[in-house]
C-alpha positions as CSV (number, residue, x, y, z in Angstrom):
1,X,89.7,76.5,91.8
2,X,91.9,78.3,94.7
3,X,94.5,80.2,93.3
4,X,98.1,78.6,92.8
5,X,99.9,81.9,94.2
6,X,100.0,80.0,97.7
7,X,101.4,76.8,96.4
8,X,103.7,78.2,94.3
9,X,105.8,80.4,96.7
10,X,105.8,77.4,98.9
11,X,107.2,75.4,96.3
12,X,109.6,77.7,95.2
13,X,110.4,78.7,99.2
14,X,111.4,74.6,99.1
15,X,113.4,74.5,96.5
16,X,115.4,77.2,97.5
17,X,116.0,75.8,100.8
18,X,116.7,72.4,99.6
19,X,119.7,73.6,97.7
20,X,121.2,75.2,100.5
21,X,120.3,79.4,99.1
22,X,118.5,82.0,101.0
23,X,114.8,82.5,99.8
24,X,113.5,86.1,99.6
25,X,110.5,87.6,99.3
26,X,109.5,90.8,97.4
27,X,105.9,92.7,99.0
28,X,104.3,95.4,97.6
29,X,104.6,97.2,100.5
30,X,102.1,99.5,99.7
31,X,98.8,97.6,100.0
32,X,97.4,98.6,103.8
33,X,97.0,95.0,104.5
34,X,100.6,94.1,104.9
35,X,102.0,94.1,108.8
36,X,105.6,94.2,108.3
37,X,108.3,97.0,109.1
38,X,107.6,99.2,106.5
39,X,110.7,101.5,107.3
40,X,113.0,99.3,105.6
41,X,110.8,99.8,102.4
42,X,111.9,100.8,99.0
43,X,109.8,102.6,96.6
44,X,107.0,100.9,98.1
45,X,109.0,97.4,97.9
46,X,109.7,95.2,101.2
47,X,112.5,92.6,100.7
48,X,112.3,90.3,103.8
49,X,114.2,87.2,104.0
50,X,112.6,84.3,104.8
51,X,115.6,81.8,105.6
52,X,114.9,79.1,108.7
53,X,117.5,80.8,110.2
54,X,116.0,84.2,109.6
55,X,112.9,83.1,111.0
56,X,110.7,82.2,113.6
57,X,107.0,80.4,113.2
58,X,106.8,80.4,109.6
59,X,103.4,79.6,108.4
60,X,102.7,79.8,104.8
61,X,99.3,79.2,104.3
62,X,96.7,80.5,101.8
63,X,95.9,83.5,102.7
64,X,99.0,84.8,104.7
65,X,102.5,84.3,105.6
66,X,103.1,85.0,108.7
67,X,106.8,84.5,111.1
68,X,108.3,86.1,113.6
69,X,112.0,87.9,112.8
70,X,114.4,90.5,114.1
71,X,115.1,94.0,112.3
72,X,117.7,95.8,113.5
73,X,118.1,93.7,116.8
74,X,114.2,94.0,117.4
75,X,111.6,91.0,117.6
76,X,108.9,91.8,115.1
77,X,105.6,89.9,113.6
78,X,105.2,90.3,110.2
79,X,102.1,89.5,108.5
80,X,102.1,89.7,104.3
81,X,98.5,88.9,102.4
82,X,99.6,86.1,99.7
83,X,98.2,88.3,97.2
84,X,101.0,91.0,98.1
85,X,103.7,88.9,97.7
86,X,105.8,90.0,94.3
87,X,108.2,87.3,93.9
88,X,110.1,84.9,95.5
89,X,114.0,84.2,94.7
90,X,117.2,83.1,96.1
91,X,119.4,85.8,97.1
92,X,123.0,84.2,95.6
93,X,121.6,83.7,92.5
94,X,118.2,85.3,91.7
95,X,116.2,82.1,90.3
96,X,112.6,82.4,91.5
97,X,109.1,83.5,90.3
98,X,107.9,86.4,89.8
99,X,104.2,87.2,90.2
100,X,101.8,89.7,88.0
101,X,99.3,91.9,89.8
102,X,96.7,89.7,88.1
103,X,97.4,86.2,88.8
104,X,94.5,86.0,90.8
105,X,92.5,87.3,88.2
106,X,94.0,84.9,86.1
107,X,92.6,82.3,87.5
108,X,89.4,83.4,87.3
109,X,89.4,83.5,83.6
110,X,90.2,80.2,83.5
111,X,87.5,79.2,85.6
112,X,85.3,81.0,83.0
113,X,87.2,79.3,80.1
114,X,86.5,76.1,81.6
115,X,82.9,77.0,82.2
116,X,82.6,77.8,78.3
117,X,84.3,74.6,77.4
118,X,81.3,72.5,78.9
119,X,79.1,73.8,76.7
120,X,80.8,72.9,73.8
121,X,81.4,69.7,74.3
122,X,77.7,68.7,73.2
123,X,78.2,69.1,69.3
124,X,78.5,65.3,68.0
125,X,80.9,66.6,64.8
126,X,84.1,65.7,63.9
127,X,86.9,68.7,65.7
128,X,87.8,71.6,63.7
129,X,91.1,71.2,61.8
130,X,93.2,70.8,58.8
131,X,91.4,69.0,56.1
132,X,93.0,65.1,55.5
133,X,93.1,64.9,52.0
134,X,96.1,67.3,51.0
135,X,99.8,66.3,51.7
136,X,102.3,69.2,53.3
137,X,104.0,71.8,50.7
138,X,107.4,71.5,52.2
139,X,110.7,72.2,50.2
140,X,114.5,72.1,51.3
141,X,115.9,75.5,51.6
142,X,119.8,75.6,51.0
């Protein structure tokens, strides 16, 4: 499967426009890959608000986002890899995702879980699980 980073900082970048906030992202602004003014950086961190009204030619797709924006009065392209993008929130209230270095990688384990599960399936037994012939040990605690 493609990774769901993509579609989940566009759904998030939605919903925060929907309700009328200001969505943010958060680079690593470390990774060589990332074509944004780096001299607004913070201990490697790039906040860059993304906001239609911020913005110019926003295209998130899934492998970049790329728009057009002014810093400090000057036009600049920015270009941010997906996989560099830390979190997404609204700046009035901070409700967002955040995103682990290994999200990606995360969904390649679950490729490989559902690989495994395949192979399972061909045993014709009953599933594992609690036996049926014993009833619950429950008491009332007062």
């Amino acid at each position: 499967m493609t990774p769901s980073r993509p579609y989940l900082i566009r759904a998030i970048y939605e919903w925060i426009a929907d309700n009328g906030y200001t969505p943010y992202l958060l680079v690593d602004a470390s990774r060589e890959d990332v074509d944004a003014p780096l001299e607004y950086a913070e201990d490697g961190r790039l906040v860059l608000n993304v906001a239609p009204r911020a913005v110019q030619g926003l295209n998130m797709g899934n492998d970049e986002i790329v728009f057009r924006a002014r810093f400090g009065g000057v036009p600049r392209g920015v270009q941010v890899p997906v996989n560099a993008v830390m979190a997404i929130y609204a700046r009035e209230n901070g409700q967002g995702m955040l995103f682990g270095e290994g999200d990606d990688a995360e969904s390649e384990e679950y490729e490989a879980l559902d690989a495994g599960q395949d192979s399972d399936d061909d045993h014709d037994g009953p599933p594992d699980g609690p036996s049926g012939g014993k009833r619950p040990n429950l008491r009332v605690v007062k």
